[in-house]
C-alpha positions in Angstrom: 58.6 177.9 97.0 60.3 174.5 98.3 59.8 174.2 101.5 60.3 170.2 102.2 62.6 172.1 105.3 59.6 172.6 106.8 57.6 169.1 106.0 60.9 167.6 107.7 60.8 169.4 110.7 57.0 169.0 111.4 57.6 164.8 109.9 54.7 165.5 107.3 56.9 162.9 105.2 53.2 161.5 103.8 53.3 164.9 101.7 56.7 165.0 101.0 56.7 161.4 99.3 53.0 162.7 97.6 54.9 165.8 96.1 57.9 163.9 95.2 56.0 160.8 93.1 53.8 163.8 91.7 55.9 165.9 90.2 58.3 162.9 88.3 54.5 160.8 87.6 53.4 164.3 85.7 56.7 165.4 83.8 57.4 161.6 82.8 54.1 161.5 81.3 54.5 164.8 79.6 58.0 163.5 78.1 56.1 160.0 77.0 53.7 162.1 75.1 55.1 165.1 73.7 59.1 164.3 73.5 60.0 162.3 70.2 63.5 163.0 69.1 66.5 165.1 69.9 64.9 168.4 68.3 62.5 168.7 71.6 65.3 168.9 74.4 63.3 172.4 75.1 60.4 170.3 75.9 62.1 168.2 78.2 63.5 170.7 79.8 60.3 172.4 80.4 58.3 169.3 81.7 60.6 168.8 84.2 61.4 172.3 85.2 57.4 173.0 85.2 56.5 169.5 86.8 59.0 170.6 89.9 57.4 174.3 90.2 53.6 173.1 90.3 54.7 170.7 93.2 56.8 173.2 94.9 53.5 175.8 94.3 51.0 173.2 95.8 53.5 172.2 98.6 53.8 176.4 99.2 50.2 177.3 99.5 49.9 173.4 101.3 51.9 174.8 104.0 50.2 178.5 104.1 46.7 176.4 104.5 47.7 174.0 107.1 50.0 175.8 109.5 48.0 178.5 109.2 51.1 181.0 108.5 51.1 184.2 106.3 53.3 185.9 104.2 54.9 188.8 105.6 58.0 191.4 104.8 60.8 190.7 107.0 63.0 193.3 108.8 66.1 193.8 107.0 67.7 194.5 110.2 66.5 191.2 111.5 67.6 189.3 108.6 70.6 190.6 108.9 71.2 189.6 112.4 69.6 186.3 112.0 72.6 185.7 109.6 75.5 187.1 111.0 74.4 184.8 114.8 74.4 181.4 112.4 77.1 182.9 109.9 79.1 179.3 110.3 76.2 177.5 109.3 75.9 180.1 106.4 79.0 180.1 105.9 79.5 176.0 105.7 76.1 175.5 103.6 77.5 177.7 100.8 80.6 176.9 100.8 79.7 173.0 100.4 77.3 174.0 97.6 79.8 176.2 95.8 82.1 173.2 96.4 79.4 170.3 94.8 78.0 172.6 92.0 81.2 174.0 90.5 83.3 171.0 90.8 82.0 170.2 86.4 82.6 174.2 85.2 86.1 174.7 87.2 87.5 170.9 85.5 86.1 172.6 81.6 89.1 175.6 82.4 91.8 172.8 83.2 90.6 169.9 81.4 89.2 168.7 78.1 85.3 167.8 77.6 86.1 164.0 77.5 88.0 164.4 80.9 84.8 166.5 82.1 82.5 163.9 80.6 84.3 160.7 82.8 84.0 163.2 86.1 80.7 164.1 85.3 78.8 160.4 84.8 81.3 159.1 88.2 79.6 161.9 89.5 75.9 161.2 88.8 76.5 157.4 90.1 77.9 159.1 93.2 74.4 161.1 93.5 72.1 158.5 92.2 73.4 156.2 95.4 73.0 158.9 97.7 69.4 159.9 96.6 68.8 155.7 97.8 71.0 155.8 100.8 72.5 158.7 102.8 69.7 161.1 102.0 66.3 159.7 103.0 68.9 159.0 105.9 69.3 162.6 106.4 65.5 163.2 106.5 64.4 161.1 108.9 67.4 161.8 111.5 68.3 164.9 110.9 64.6 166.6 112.1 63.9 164.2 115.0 67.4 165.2 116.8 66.5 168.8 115.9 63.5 168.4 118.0 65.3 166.5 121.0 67.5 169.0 120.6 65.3 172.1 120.8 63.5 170.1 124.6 66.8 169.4 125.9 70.7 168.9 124.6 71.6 165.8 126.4 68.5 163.9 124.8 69.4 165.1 121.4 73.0 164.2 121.8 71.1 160.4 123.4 69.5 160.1 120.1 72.3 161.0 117.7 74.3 158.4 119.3 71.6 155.8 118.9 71.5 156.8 115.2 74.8 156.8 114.3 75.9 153.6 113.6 73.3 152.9 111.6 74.0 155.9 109.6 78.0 154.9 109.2 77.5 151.5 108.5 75.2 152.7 105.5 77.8 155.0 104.0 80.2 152.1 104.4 78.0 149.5 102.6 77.3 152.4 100.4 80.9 153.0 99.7 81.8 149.3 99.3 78.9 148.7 96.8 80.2 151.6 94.4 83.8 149.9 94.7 83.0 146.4 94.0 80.1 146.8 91.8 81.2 150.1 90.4 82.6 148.9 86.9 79.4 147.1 85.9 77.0 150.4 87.0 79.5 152.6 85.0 79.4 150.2 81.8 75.5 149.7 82.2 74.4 153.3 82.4 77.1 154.6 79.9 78.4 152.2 77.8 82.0 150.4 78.0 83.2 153.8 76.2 83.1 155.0 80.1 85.4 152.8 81.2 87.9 156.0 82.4 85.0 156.9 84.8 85.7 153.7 87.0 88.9 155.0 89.2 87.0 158.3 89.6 83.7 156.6 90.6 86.1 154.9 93.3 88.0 157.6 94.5 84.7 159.4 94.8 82.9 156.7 97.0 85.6 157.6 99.3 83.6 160.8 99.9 81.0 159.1 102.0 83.7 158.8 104.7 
């Protein structure tokens, strides 16, 4: 039911922000009220999980309502084609996913939990800075040089170009931040017990390059 894909390309970013501060507003102030101690992790889990459904559900029937579209069955014939024509893009997005998401469970067969446990907070800083940085990036630039794109190739190419040194010298600030200031996020958000996380959280800043 997400469908912030389509709130990008249309630049309905108004909703997307309204969906966004909903859903963490309601499951925060489920978790104030309801989640006391360590027993009610099923709670938690369930305010969140629920808080992100209802605003993926309201941005669903949102997008039905205003673009006036309608569910339909697709051809499986069509579908199939549709895929095969973009396979690379297929291809590239699930590979990168398999890549980001099993990075944790493949380190638990070759290391220990405490090895898995310094990868995994590096890895959360890494995600936390590019939720504030590269991302909301990624949303704005991404959909307007779509559109160029879609009116005429050399315009689209005119814009990226425009864009994209404002997008590398974020990554680069970015990337510098976590290495200079690395050490004291690490031993803020987890404690000088984390210390081992720090050359990882380094070596991983690399990544915005």
């Amino acid at each position: 039911f997400q469908n912030n894909w389509l709130f990008q390309f249309k630049g309905d970013y108004k909703f997307i922000t309204f969906i966004s501060v909903f859903t963490k507003v309601l499951s925060s102030t489920l978790i104030i009220f309801f989640v006391r101690d360590r027993d009610d992790f099923l709670y938690y889990i369930s305010f969140v999980q629920g808080a992100i459904l209802s605003g993926n559900l309201i941005g669903y029937f949102y997008t039905l309502k205003k673009y006036n579209l309608k569910v339909v069955l697709s051809d499986i014939i069509k579908v199939k084609s549709f895929i095969i024509g973009d396979s690379y893009i297929f291809a590239s997005s699930v590979l990168a996913n398999l890549y980001t998401t099993s990075s944790i469970v493949l380190l638990g067969f070759f290391c220990s939990s405490k090895d898995v446990g310094y990868y995994s907070s590096a890895q959360k800083i890494i995600d936390l800075v590019k939720n504030f940085s590269v991302l909301p990036l990624n949303m704005l630039i991404f959909p307007a040089i779509s559109k160029r794109l879609s009116v005429s190739i050399d315009s689209g190419l005119e814009l990226f170009a425009k864009f994209l040194p404002f997008f590398v010298l974020t990554a680069i600030v970015s990337s510098l931040g976590i290495l200079i200031f690395g050490g004291y996020v690490i031993s803020i958000f987890f404690g000088p017990e984390f210390s081992a996380s720090i050359p990882l959280l380094k070596i991983l800043s690399l990544g915005y390059f």
